[in-house]
OpenMM code with the backbone's topology and positions (N, CA, C; nanometers):
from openmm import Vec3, app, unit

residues = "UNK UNK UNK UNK UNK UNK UNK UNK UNK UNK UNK UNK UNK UNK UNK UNK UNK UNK UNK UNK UNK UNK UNK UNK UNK UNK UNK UNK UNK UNK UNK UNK UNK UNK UNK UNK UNK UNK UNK UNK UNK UNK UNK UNK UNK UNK UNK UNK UNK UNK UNK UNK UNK UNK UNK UNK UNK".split()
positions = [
    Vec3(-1.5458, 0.6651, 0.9368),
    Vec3(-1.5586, 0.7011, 0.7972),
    Vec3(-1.5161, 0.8469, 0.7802),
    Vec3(-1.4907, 0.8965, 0.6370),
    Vec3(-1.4713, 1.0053, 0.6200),
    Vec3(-1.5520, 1.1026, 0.5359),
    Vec3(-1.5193, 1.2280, 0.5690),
    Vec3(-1.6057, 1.3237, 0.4565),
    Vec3(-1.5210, 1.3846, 0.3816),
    Vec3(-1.5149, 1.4029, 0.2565),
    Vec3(-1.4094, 1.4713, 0.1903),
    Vec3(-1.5158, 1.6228, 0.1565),
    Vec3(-1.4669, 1.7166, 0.1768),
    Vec3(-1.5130, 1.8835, 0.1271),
    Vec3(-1.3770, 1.9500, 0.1218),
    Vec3(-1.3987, 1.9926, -0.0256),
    Vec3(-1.2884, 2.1156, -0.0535),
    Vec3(-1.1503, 2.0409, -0.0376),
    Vec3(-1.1106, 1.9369, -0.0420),
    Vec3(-0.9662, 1.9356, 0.0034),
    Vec3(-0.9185, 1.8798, 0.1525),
    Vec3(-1.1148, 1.8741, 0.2489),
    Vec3(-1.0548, 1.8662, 0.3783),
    Vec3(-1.1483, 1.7528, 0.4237),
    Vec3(-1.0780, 1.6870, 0.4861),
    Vec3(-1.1348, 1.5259, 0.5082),
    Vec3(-1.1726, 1.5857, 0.6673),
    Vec3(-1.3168, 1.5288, 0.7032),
    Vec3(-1.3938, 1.5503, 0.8043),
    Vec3(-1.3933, 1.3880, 0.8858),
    Vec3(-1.3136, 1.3429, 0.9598),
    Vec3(-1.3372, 1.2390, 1.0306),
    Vec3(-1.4622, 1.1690, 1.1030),
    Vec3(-1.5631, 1.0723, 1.1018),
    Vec3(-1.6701, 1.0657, 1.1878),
    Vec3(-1.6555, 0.9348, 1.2369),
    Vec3(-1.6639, 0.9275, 1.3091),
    Vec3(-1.6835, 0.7889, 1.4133),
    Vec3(-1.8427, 0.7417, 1.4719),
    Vec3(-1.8993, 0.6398, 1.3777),
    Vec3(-2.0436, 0.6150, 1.4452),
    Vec3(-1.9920, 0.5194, 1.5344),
    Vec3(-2.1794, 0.5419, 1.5987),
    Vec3(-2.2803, 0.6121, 1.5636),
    Vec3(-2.2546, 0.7243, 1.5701),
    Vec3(-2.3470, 0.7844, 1.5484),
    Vec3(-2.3921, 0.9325, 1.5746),
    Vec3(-2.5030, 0.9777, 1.6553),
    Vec3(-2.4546, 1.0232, 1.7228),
    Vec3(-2.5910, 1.0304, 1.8623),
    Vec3(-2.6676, 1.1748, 1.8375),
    Vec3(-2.6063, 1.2836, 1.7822),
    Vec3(-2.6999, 1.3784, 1.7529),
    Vec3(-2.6203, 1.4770, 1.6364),
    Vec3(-2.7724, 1.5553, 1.6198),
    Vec3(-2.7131, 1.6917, 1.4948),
    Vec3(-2.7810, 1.7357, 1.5161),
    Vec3(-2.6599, 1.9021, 1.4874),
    Vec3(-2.7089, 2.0157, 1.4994),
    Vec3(-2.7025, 2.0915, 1.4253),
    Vec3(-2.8089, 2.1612, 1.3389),
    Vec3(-2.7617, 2.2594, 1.2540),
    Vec3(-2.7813, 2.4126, 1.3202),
    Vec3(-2.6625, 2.4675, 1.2395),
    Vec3(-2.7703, 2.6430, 1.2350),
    Vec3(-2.6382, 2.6811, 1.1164),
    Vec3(-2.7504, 2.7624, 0.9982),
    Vec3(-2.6905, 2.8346, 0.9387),
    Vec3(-2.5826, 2.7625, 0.8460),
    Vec3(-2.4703, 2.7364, 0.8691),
    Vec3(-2.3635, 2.6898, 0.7533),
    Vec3(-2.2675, 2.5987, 0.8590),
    Vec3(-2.2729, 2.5920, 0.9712),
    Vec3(-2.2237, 2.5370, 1.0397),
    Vec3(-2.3169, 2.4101, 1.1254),
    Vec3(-2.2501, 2.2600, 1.1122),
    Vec3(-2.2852, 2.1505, 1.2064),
    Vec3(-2.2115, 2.1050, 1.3186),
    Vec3(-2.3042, 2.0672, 1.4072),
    Vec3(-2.2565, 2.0202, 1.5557),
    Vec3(-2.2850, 1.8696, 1.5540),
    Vec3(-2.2155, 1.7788, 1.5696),
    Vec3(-2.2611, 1.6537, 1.5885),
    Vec3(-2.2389, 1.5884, 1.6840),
    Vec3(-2.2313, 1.4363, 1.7832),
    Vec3(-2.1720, 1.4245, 1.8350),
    Vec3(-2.1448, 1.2267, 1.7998),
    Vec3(-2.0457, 1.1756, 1.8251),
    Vec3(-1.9908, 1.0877, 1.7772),
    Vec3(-1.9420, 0.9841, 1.8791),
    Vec3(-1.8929, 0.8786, 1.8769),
    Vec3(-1.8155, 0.8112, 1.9679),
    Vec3(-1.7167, 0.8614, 2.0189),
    Vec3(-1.6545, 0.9933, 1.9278),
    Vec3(-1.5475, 1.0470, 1.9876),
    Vec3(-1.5669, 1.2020, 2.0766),
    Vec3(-1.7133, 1.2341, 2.0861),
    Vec3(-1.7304, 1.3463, 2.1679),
    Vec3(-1.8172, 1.4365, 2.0583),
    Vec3(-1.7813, 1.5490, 2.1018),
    Vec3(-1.8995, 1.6619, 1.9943),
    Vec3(-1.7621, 1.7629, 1.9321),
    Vec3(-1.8326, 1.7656, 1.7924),
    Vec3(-1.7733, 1.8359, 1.6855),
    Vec3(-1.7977, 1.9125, 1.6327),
    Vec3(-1.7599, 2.0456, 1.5724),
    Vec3(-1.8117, 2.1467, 1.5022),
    Vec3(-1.7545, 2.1628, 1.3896),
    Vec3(-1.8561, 2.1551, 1.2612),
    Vec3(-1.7749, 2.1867, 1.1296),
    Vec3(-1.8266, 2.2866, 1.0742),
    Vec3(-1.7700, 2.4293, 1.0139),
    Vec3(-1.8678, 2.5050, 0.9425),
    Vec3(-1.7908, 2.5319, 0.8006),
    Vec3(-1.8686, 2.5186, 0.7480),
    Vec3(-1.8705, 2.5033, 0.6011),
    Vec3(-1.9111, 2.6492, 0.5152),
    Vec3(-1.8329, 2.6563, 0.3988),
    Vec3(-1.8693, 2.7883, 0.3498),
    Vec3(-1.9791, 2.8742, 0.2742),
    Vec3(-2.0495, 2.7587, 0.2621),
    Vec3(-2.1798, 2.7483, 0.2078),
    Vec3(-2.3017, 2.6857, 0.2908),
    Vec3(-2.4131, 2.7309, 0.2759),
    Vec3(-2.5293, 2.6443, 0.3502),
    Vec3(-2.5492, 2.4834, 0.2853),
    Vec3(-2.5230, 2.5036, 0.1767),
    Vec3(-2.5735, 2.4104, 0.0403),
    Vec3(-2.4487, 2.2832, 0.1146),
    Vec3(-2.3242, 2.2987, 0.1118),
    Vec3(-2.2109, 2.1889, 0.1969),
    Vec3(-2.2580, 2.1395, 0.3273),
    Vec3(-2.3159, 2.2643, 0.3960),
    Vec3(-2.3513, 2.1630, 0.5317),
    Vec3(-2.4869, 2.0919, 0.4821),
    Vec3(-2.5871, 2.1031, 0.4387),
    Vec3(-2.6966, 2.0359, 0.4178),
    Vec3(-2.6293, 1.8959, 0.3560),
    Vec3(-2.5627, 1.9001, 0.2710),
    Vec3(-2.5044, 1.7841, 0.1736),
    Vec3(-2.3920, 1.6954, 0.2788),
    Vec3(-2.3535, 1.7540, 0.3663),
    Vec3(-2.2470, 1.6889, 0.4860),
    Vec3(-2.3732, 1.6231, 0.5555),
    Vec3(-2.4710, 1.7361, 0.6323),
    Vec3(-2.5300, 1.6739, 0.7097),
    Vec3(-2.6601, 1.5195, 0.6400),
    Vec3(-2.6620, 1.5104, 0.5221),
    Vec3(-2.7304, 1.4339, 0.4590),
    Vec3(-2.6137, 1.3193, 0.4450),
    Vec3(-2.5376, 1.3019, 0.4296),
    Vec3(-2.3952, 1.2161, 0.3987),
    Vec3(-2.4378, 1.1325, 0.5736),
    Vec3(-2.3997, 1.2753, 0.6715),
    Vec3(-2.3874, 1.1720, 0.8073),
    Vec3(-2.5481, 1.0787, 0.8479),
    Vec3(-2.6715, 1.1533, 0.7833),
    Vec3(-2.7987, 1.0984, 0.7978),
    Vec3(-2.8279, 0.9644, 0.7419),
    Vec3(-2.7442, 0.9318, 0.6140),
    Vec3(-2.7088, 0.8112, 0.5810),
    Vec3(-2.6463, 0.7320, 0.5585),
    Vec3(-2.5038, 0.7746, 0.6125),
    Vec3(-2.4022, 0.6850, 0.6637),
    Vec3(-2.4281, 0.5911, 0.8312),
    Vec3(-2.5401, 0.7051, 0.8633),
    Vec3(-2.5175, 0.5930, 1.0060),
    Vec3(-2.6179, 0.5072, 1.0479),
    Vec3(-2.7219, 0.4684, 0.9102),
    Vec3(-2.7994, 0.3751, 0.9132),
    Vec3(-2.7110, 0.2658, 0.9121),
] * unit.nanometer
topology = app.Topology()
chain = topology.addChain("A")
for resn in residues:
    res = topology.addResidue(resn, chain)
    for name in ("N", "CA", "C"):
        topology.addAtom(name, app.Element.getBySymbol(name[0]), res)
């Protein structure tokens, strides 16, 4: 599945085996390995990381 922010499509491949926050930036890790996205706002990663919290039910 995808994430669209700003213009930039964030690829994810479930499951999702973990998350990480700190600050404005997420760590996740996926079927395809571990990823880092940081975002320019705190408010985008909370709203990304809520997107991946219920996409991979």
């Amino acid at each position: 599945m995808s994430y669209l922010v700003n213009g930039h499509e964030i690829t994810v491949n479930f499951p999702v085996d973990s998350i990480s926050v700190n600050k404005s930036s997420i760590v996740f890790t996926d079927s395809q390995g571990k990823s880092k996205q940081t975002f320019s706002k705190r408010t985008e990663a909370l709203k990304f990381m809520n997107w991946l919290l219920s996409s991979s039910k």
